[in-house]
PyMOL commands that place a pseudoatom at each C-alpha (Angstrom):
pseudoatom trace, name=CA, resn=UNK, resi=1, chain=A, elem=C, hetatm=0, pos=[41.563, -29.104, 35.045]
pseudoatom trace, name=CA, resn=UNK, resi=2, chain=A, elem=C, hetatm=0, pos=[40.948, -30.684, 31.529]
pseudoatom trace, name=CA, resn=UNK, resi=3, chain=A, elem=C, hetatm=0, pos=[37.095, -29.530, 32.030]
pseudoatom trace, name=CA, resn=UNK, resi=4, chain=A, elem=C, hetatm=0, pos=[38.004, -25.898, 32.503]
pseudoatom trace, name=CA, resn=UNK, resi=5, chain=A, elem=C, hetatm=0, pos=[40.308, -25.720, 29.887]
pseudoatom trace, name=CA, resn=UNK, resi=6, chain=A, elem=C, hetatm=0, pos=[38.105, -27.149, 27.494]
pseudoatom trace, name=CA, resn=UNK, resi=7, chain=A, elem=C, hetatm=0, pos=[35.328, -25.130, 28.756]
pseudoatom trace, name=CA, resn=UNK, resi=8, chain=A, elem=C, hetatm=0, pos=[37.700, -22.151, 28.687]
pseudoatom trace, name=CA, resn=UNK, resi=9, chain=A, elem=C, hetatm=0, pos=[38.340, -22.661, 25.170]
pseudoatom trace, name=CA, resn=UNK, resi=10, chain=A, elem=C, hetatm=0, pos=[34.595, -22.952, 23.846]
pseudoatom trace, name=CA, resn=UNK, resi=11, chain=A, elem=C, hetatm=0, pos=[34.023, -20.228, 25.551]
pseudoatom trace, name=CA, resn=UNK, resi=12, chain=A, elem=C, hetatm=0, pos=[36.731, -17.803, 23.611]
pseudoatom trace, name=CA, resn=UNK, resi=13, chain=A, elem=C, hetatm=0, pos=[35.489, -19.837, 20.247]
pseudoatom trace, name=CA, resn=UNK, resi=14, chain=A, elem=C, hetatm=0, pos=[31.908, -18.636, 21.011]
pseudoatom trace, name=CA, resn=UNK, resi=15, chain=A, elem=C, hetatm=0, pos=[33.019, -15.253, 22.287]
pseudoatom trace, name=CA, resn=UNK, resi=16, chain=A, elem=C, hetatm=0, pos=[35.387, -14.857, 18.992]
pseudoatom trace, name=CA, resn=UNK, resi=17, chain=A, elem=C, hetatm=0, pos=[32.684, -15.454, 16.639]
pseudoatom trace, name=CA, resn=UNK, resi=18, chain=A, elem=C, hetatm=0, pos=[29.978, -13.367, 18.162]
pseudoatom trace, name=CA, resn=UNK, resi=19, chain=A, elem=C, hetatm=0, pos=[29.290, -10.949, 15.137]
pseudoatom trace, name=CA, resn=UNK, resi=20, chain=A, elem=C, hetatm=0, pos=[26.128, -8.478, 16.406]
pseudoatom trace, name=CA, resn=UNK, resi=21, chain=A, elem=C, hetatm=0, pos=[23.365, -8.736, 13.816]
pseudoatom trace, name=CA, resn=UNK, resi=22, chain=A, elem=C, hetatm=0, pos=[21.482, -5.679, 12.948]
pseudoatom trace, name=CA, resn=UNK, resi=23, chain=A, elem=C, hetatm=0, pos=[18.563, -6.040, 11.401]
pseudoatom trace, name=CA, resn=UNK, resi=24, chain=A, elem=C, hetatm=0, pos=[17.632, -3.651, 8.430]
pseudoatom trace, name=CA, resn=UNK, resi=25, chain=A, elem=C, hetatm=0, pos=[14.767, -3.345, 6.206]
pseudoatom trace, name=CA, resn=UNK, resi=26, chain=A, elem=C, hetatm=0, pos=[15.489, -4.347, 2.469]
pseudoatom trace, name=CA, resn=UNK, resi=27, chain=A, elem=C, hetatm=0, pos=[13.684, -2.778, -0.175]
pseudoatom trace, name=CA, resn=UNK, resi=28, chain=A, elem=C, hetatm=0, pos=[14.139, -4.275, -3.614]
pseudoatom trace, name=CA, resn=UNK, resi=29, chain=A, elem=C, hetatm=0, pos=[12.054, -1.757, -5.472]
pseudoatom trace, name=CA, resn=UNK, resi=30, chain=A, elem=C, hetatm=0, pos=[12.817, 1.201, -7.440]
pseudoatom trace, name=CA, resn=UNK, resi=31, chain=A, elem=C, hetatm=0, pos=[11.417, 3.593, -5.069]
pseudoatom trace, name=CA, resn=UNK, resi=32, chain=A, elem=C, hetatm=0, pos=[12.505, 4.684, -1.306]
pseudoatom trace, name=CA, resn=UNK, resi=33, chain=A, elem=C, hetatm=0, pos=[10.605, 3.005, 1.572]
pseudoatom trace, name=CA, resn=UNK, resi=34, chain=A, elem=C, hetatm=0, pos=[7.786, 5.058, 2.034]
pseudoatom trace, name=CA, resn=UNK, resi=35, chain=A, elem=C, hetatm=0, pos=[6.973, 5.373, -1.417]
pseudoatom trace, name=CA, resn=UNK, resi=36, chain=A, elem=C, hetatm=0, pos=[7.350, 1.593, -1.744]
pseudoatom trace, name=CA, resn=UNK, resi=37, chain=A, elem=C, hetatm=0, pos=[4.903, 1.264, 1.101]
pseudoatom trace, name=CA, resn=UNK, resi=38, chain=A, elem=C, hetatm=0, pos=[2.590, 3.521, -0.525]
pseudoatom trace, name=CA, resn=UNK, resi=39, chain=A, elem=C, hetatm=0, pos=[2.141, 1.687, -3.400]
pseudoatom trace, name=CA, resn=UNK, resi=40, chain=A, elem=C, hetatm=0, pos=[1.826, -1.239, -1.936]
pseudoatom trace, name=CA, resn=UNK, resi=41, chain=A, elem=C, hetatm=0, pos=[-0.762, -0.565, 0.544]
pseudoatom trace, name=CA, resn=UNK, resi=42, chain=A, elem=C, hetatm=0, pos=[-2.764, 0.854, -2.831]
pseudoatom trace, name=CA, resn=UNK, resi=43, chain=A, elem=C, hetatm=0, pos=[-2.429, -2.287, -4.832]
pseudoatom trace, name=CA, resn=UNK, resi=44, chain=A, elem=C, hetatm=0, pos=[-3.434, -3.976, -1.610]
pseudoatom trace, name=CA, resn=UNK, resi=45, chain=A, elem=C, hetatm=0, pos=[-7.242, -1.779, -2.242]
pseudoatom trace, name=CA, resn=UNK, resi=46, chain=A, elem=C, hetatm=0, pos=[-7.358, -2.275, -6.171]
pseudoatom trace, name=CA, resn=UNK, resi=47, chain=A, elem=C, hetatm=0, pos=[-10.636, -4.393, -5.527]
pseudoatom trace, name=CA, resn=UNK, resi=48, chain=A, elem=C, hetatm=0, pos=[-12.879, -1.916, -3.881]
pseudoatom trace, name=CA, resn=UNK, resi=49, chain=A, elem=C, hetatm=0, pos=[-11.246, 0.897, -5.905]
pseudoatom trace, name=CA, resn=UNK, resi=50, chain=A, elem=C, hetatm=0, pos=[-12.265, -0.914, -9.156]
pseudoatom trace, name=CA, resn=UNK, resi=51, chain=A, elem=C, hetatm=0, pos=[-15.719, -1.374, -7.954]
pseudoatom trace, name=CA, resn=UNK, resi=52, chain=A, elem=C, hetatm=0, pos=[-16.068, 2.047, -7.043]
pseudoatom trace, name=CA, resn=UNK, resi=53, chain=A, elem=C, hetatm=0, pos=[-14.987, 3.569, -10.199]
pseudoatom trace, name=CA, resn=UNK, resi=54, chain=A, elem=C, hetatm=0, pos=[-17.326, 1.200, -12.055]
pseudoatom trace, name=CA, resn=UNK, resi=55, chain=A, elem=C, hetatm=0, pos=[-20.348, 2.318, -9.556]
pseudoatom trace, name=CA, resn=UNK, resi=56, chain=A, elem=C, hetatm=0, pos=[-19.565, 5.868, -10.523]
pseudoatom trace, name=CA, resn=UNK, resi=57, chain=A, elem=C, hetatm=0, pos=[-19.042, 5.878, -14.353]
pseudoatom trace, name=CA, resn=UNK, resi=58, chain=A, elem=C, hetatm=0, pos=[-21.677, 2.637, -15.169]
pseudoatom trace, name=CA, resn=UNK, resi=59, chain=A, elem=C, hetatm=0, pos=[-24.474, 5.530, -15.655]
pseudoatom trace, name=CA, resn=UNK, resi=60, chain=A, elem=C, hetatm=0, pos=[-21.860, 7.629, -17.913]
pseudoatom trace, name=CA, resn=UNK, resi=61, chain=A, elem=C, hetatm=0, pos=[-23.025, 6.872, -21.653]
pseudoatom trace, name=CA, resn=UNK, resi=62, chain=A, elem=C, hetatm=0, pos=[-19.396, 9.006, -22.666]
pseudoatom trace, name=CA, resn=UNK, resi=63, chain=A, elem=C, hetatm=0, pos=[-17.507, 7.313, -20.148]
pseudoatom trace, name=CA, resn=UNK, resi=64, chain=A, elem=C, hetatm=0, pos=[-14.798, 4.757, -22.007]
pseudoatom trace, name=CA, resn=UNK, resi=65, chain=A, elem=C, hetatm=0, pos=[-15.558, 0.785, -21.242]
pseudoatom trace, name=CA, resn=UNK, resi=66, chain=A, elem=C, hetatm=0, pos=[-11.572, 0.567, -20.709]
pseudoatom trace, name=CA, resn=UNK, resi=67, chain=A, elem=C, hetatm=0, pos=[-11.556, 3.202, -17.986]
pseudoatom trace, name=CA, resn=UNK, resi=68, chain=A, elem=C, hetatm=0, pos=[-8.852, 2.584, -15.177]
pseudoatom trace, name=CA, resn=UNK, resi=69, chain=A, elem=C, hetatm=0, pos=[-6.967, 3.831, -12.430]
pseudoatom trace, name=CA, resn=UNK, resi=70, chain=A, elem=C, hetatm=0, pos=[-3.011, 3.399, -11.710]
pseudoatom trace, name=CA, resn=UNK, resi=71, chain=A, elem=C, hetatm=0, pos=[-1.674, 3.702, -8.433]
pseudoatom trace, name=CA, resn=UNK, resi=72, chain=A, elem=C, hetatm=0, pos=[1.422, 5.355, -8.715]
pseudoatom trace, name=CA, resn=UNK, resi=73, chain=A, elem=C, hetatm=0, pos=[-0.855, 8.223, -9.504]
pseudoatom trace, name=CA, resn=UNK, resi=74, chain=A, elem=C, hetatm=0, pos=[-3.413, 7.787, -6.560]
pseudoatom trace, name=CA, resn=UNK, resi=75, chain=A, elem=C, hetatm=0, pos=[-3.052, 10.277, -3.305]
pseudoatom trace, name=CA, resn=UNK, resi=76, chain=A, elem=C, hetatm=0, pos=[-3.507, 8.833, 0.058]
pseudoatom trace, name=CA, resn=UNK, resi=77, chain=A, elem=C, hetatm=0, pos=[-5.840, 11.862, 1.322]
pseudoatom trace, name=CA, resn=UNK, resi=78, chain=A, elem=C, hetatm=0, pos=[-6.753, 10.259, 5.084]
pseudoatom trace, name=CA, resn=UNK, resi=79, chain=A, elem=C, hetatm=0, pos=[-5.654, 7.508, 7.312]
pseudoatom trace, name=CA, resn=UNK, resi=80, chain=A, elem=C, hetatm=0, pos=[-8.104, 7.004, 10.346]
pseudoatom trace, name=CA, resn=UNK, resi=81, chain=A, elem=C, hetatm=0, pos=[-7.538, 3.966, 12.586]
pseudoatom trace, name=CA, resn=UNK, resi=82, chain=A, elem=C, hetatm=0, pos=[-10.920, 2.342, 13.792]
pseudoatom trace, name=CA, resn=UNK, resi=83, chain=A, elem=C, hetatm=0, pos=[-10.487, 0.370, 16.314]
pseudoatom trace, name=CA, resn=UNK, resi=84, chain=A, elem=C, hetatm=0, pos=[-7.181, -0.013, 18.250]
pseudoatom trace, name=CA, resn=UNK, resi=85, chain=A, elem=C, hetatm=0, pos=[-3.416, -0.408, 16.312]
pseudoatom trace, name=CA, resn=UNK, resi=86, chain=A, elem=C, hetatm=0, pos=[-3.151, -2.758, 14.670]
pseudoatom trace, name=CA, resn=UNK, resi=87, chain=A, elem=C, hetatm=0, pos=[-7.078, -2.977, 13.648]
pseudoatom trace, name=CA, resn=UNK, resi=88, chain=A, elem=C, hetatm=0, pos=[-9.023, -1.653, 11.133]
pseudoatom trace, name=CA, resn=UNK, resi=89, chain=A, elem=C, hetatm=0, pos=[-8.318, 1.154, 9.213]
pseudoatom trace, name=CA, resn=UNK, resi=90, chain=A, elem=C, hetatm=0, pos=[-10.001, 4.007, 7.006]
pseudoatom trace, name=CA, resn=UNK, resi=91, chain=A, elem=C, hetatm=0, pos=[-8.575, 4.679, 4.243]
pseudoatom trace, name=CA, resn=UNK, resi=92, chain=A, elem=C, hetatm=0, pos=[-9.298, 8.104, 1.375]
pseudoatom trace, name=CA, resn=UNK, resi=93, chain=A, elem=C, hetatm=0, pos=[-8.254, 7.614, -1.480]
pseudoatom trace, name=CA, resn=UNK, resi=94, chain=A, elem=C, hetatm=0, pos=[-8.382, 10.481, -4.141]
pseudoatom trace, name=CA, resn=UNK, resi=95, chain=A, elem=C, hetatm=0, pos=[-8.390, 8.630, -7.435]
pseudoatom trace, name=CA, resn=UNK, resi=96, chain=A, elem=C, hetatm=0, pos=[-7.242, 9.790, -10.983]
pseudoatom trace, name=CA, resn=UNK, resi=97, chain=A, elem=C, hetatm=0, pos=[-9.282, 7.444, -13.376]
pseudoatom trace, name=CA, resn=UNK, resi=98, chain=A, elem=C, hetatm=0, pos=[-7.969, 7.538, -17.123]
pseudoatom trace, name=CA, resn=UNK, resi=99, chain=A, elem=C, hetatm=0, pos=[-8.235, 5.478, -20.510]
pseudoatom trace, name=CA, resn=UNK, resi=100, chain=A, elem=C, hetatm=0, pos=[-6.189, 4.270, -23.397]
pseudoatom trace, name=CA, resn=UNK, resi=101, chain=A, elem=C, hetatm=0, pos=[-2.479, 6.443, -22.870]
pseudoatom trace, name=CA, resn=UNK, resi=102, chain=A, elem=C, hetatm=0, pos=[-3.744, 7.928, -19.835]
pseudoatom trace, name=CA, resn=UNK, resi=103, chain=A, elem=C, hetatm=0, pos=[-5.904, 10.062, -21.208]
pseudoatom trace, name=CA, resn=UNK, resi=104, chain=A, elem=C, hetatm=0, pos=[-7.826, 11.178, -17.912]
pseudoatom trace, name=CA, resn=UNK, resi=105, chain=A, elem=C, hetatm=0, pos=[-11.676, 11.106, -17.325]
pseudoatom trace, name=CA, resn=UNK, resi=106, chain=A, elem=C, hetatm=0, pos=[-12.327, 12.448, -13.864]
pseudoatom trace, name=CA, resn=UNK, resi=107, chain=A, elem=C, hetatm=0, pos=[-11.066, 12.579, -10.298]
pseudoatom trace, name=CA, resn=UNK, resi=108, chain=A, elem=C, hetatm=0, pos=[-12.687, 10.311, -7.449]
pseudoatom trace, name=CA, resn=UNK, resi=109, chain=A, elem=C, hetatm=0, pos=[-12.729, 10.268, -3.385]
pseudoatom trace, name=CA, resn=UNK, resi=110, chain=A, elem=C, hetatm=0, pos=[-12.577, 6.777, -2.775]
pseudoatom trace, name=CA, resn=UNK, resi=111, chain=A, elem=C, hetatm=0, pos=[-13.113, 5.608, 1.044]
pseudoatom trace, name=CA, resn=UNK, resi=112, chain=A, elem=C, hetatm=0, pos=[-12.121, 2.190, 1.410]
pseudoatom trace, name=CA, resn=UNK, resi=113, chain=A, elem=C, hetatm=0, pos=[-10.725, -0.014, 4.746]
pseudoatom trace, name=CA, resn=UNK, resi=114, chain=A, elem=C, hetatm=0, pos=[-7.960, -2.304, 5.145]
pseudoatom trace, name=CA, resn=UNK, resi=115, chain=A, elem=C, hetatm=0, pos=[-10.058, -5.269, 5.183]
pseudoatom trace, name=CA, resn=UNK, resi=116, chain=A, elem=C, hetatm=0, pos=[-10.878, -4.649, 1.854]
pseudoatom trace, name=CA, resn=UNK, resi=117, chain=A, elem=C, hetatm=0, pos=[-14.555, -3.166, 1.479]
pseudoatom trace, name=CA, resn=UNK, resi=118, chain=A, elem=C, hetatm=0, pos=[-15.573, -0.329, -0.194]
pseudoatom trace, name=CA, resn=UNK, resi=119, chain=A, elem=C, hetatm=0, pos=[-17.136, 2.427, 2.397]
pseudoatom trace, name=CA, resn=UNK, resi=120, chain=A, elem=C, hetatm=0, pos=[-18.162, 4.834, 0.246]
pseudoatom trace, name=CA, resn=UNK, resi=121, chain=A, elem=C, hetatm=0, pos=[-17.015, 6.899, -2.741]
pseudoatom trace, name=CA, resn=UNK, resi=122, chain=A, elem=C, hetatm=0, pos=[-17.599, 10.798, -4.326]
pseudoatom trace, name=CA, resn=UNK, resi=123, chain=A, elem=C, hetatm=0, pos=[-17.096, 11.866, -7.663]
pseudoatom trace, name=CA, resn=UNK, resi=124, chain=A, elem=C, hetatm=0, pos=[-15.341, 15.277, -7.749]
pseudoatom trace, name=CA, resn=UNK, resi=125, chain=A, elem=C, hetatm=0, pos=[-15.117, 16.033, -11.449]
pseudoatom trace, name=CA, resn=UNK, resi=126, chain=A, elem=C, hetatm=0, pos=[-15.317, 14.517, -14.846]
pseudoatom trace, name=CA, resn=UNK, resi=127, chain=A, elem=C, hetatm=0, pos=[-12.721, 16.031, -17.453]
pseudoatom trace, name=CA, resn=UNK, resi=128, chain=A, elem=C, hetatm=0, pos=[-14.524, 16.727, -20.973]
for i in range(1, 128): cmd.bond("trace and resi %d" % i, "trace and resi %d" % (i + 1))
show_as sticks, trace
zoom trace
């Protein structure tokens, strides 16, 4: 009788303190969710971004040697999934390079994929 009552009371202990736990995405940034995934998946391409907007402007005598790109200002244009979910994806980038203040230079189609390399790239216009 001792067993069950002891038994008995763990049980309503255990019971008692069952809180349900919900689990909720937390997003300390300064932007909602998706935009905060956004700009995080950019940042995540800034390599083969950078070396695509130094293949296109390296033959550009006028184009500024501090010439850059921000990602807050960069569209995502196309998503294509290669290979299965979870594998490989394409990803088009339309690109806003500038200098100095952002002054802008030109607008780019970057093509890039998740695991980092550069596909291919298309300037679209150079500002004057």
């Amino acid at each position: 009788m001792k067993n069950f009552a002891v038994m008995l009371l763990i049980a309503i202990f255990l019971i008692s303190f069952n809180t349900p736990v919900y689990s909720k995405t937390i997003n300390e940034a300064d932007t909602e969710l998706c935009e905060t995934l956004k700009y995080a998946l950019v940042n995540s391409l800034r390599q083969p971004v950078d070396k695509a907007i130094a293949e296109i402007y390296k033959n550009d005598k006028n184009a500024p040697s501090n010439l850059t790109w921000a990602s807050y200002d960069t569209e995502i244009l196309k998503i294509k999934q290669l290979n299965g979910v979870g594998g490989v994806y394409k990803i088009t980038l339309k690109v806003y390079p500038y200098y100095d203040a952002h002054n802008s230079y030109g607008i780019d189609e970057v093509v890039v994929d998740t695991r980092g390399e550069l596909i291919n790239y298309n300037h679209i216009k150079t500002y004057p």
